[in-house]
C-alpha positions as CSV (number, residue, x, y, z in Angstrom):
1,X,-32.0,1.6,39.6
2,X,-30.9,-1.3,37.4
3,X,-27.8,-1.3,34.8
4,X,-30.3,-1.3,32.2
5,X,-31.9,1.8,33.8
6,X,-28.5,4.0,33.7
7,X,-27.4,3.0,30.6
8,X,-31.0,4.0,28.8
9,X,-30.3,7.5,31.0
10,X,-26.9,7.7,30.1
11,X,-28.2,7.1,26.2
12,X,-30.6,10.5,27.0
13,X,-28.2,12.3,28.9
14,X,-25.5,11.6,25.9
15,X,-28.1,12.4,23.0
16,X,-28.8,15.8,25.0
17,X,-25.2,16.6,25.1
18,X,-24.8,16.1,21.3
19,X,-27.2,18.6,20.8
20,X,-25.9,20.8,22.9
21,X,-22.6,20.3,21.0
22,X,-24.4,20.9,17.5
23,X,-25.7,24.5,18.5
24,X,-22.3,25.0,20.6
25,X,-20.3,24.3,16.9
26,X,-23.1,26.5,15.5
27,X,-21.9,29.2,17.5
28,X,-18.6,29.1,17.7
29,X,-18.6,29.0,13.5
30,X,-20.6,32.2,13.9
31,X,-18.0,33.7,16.2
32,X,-14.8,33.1,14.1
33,X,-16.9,34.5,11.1
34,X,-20.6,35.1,10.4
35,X,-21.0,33.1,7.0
36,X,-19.1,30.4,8.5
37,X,-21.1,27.4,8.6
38,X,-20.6,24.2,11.5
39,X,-19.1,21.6,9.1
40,X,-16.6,24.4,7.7
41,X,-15.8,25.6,11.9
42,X,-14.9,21.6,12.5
43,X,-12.7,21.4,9.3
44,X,-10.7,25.0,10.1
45,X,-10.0,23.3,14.2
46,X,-9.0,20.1,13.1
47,X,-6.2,21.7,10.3
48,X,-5.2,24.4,13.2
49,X,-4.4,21.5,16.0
50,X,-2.0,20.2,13.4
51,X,0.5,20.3,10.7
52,X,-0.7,21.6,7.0
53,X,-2.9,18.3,5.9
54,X,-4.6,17.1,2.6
55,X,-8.3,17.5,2.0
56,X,-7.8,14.0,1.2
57,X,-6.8,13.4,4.8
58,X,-9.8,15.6,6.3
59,X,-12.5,13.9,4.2
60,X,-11.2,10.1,5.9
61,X,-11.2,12.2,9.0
62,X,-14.7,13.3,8.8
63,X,-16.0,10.4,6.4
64,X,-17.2,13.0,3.9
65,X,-17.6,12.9,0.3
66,X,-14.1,14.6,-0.8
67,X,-16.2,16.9,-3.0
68,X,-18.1,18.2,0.2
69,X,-14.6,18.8,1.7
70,X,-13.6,20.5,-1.5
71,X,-16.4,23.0,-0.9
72,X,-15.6,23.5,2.5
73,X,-11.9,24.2,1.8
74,X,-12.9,26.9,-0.8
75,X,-14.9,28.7,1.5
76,X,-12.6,28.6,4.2
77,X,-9.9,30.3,1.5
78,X,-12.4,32.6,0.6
79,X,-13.0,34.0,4.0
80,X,-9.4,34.1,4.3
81,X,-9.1,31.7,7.2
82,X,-7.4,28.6,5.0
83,X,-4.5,28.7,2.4
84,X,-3.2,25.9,0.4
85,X,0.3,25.3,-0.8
86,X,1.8,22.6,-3.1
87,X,3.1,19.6,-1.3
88,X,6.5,19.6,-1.2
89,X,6.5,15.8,-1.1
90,X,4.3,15.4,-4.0
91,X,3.7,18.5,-6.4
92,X,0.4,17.4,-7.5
93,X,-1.4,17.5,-4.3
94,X,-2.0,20.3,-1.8
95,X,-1.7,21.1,2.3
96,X,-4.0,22.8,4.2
97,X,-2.5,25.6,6.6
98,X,-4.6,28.0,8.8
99,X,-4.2,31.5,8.1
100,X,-2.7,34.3,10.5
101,X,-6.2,35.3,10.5
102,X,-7.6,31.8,10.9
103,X,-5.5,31.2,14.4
104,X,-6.4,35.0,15.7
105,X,-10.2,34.2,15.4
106,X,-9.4,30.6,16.6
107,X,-8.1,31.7,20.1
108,X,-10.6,34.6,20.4
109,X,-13.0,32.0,20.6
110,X,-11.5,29.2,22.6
111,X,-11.0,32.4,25.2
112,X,-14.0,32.8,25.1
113,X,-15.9,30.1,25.2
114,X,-13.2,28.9,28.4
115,X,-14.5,32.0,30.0
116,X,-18.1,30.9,29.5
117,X,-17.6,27.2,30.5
118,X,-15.4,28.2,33.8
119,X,-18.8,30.6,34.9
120,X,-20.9,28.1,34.3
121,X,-19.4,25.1,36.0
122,X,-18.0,27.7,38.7
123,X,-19.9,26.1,41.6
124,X,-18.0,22.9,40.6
125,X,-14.6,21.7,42.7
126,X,-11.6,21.1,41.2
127,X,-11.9,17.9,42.2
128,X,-15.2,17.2,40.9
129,X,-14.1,18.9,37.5
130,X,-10.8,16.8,37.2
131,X,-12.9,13.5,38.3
132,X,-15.4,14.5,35.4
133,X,-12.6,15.1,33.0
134,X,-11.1,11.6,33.6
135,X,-14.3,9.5,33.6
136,X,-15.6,11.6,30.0
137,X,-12.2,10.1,28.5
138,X,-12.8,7.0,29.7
139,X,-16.2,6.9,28.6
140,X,-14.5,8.2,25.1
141,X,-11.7,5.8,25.6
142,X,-14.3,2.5,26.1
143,X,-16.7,3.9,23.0
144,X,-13.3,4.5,20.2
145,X,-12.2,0.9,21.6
146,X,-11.7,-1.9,19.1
């Protein structure tokens, strides 16, 4: 098989994983709370695996309109999972935090969802795991270079 070859069924193989990711956020929103839509499930992980944040900073994140995050946000504080707080640094703006609630759901679904992946890549080694691991970040790494 030529270079060409791989790379056109790497392209396939990569475009059928970002599906798969798409209905995997899907669910996973739907987990943590039934209205909670995909966009709104990425925002509330990407403000738990850190400190409080600006919307600000999530829409440069996520190259979204800052309106769009501002609907987001108020959803996410409506379902009780965000809560904002003046910035102590700069009274006019606001941080982000993840609720009590927020991190609860959070970690019944990554327990979850580690359950599910460990059955269904049971029949894999350790080894072959790790080696995937390793060559999907460098893959990553090789993509986010500059």
């Amino acid at each position: 098989m030529s270079r060409t070859d791989t790379l056109r069924d790497l392209e396939t193989e990569v475009g059928v994983l970002i599906r798969r990711v798409r209905r995997v956020i899907g669910d996973r929103a739907r987990l943590v709370h039934p209205d909670l839509q995909p966009a709104s499930y990425l925002i509330l992980t990407t403000i738990a695996q850190g400190e409080p944040v600006r919307a600000s900073a999530i829409s440069e994140l996520f190259d979204v309109d800052k309106g769009a995050v501002s609907r987001q946000v108020k959803h996410l504080v409506e379902l009780g999972l965000l809560t904002h707080a003046k910035d102590p640094a700069d009274a006019r703006a606001t941080l982000l935090s993840v609720t009590d609630e927020g991190h609860t759901r959070l970690a019944d679904v990554v327990e979850h969802r580690q359950k599910q992946l460990g059955e269904k890549l049971s029949e894999w080694s350790d080894d072959e795991l790790t080696s995937f691991v390793s060559e999907l970040g460098r893959y990553n790494a090789a993509l986010n270079a500059v």
